[in-house]
C-alpha positions in Angstrom: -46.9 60.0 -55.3 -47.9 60.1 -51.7 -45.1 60.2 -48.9 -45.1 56.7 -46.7 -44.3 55.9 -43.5 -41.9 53.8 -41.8 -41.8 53.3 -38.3 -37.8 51.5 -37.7 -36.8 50.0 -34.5 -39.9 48.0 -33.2 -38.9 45.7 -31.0 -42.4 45.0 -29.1 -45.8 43.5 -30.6 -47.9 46.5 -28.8 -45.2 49.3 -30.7 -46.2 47.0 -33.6 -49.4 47.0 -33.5 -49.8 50.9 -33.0 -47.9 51.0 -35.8 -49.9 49.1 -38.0 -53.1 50.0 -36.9 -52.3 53.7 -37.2 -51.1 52.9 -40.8 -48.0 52.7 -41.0 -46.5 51.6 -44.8 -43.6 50.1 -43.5 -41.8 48.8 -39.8 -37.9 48.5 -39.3 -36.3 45.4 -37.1 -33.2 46.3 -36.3 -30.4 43.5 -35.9 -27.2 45.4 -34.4 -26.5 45.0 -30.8 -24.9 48.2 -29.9 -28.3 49.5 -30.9 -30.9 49.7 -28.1 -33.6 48.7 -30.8 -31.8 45.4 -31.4 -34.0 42.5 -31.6 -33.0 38.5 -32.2 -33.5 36.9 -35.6 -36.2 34.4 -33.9 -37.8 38.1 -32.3 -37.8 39.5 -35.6 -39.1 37.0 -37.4 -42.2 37.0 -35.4 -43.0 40.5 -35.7 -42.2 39.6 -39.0 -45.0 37.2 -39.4 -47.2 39.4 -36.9 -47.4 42.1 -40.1 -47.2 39.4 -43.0 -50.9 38.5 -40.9 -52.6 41.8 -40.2 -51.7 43.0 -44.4 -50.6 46.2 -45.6 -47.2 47.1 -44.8 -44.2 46.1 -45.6 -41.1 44.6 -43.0 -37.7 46.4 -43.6 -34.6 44.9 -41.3 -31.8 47.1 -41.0 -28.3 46.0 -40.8 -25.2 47.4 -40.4 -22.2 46.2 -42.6 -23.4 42.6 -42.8 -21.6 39.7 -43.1 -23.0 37.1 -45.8 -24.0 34.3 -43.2 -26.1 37.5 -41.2 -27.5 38.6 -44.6 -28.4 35.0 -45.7 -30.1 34.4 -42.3 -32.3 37.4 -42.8 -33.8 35.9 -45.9 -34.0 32.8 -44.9 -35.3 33.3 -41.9 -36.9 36.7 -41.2 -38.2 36.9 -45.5 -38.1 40.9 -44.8 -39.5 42.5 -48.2 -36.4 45.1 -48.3 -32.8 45.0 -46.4 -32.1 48.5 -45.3 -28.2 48.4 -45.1 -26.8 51.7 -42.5 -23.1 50.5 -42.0 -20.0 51.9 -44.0 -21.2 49.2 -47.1 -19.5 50.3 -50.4 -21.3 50.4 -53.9 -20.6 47.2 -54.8 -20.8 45.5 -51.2 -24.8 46.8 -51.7 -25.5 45.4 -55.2 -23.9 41.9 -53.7 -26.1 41.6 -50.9 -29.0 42.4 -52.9 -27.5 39.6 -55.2 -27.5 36.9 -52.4 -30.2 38.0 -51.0 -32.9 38.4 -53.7 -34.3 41.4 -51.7 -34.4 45.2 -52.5 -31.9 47.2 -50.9 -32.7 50.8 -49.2 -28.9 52.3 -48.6 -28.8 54.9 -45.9 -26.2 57.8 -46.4 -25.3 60.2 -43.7 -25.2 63.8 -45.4 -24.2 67.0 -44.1 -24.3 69.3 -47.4 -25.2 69.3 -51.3 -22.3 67.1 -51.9 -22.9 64.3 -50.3 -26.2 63.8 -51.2 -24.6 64.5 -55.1 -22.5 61.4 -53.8 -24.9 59.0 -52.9 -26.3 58.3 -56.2 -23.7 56.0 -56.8 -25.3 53.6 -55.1 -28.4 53.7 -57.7 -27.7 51.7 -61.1 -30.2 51.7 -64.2 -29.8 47.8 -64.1 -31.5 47.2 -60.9 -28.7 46.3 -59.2 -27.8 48.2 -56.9 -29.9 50.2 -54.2 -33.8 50.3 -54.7 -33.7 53.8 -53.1 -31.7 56.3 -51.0 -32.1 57.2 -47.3 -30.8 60.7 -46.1 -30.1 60.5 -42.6 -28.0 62.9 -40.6 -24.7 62.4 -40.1 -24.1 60.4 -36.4 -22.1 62.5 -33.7 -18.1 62.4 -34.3 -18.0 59.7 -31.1 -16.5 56.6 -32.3 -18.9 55.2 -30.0 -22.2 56.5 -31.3 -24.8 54.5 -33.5 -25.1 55.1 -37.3 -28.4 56.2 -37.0 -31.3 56.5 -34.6 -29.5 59.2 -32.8 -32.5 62.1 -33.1 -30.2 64.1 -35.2 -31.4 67.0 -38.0 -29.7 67.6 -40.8 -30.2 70.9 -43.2 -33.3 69.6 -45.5 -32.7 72.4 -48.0 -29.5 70.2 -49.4 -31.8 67.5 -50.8 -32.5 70.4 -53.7 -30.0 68.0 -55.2 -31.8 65.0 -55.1 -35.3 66.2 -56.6 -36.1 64.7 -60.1 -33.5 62.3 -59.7 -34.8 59.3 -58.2 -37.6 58.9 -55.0 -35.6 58.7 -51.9 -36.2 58.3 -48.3 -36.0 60.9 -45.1 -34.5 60.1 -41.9 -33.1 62.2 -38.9 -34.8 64.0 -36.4 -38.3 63.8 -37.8 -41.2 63.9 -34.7 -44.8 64.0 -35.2 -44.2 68.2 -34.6 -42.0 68.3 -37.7 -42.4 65.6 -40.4 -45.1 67.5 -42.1 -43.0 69.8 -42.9 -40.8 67.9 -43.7 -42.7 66.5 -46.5 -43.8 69.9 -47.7 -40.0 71.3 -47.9 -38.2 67.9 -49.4 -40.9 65.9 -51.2 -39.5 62.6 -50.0 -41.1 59.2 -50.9 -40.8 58.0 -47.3 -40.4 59.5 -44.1 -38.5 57.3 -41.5 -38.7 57.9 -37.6 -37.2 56.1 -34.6 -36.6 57.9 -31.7 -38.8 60.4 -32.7 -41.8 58.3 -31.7 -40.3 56.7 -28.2 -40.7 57.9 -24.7 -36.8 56.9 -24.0 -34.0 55.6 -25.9 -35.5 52.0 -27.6 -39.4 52.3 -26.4 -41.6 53.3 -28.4 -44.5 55.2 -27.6 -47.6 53.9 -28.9 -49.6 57.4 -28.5 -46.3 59.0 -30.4 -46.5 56.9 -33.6 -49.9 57.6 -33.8 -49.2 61.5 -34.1 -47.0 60.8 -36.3 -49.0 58.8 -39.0 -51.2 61.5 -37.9 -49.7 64.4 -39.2 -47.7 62.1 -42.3 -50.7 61.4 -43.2 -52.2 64.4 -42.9 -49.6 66.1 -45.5 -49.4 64.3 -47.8 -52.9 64.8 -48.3 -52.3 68.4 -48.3 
């Protein structure tokens, strides 16, 4: 199966529209204020419609550690295809909100070795009721201060030797249009996920950026 792309943290309809015109498979809205990619519900839900229109991709809004009145405004609202949850959420805290919500659930996981990503499975269940997929992210900076994600941060890729044949999972963390093809080379991943690879300064986006990077994505997984 061929690696897609998600482009996470659009927050303008130019970033949006390099996105989707280069290709991308799917776009993240984030909805957490400390983060400097936050976007309104009304804000998202128009760049929501903006990709329902042009076809082809698929709208992903991250939240972290939800309440049930955020997560039922999201689907009401927003009507993302998946909910990409990136807070502290516990096993069954994920298969809720993809109860309420009717929505697939992609579960971020900060990793540092082997055994965490070991770990994360627990958030897969053979019913369908739990996560839809994994996303390996890097673990965020020991500042009680610093975001749970999005901060440009690498992890070994060599530890997700324990995730092959188990289930299709996503990469996050550090990927830039320099690196992400080989990232899909070494790790195989179903997705590739990039925010501040692709911005000119912390929450902008650079549409010339995310078009390298579905460049070279692309570009791989046709290799």
């Amino acid at each position: 199966m061929s690696t897609r792309v998600k482009i996470c943290g659009i927050r303008t309809s130019d970033a949006l529209d390099a996105a989707l015109e280069a290709g991308a498979d799917l776009v993240g809205l984030v909805l957490y204020p400390k983060s400097p990619r936050n976007v309104s519900l009304d804000e998202a839900a128009a760049l929501a419609a903006r990709v329902r229109e042009h076809g082809g991709a698929e709208v992903v809004t991250l939240l972290v550690d939800p309440d049930d009145a955020l997560v039922e405004a999201v689907a009401e609202t927003i009507k993302p295809d998946l909910i990409q949850l990136h807070g502290h959420e516990t096993p069954a805290r994920v298969e809720a909100v993809r109860k309420s919500s009717g929505l697939r659930i992609l579960k971020a996981v900060p990793v540092g070795d082997a055994d965490d990503v070991a770990a994360a499975f627990a958030y897969l269940k053979s019913d369908g009721a739990g996560a839809e997929m994994l996303l390996f992210d890097a673990k965020p900076p020991a500042d009680p201060g610093s975001l749970p994600g999005g901060n440009g941060l690498s992890f070994d890729w060599r530890i997700l030797e324990a995730a092959k044949g188990r289930a299709p999972f996503a990469l996050a963390g550090g990927l830039t249009p320099e690196n992400v093809a080989a990232a899909i080379a070494l790790t195989q991943a179903a997705i590739v996920d990039v925010s501040s690879g692709v911005e000119s300064r912390p929450g902008e986006k650079d549409p010339e950026r995310i078009r390298r990077f579905l460049k070279a994505a692309k570009a791989a997984k046709q290799a």
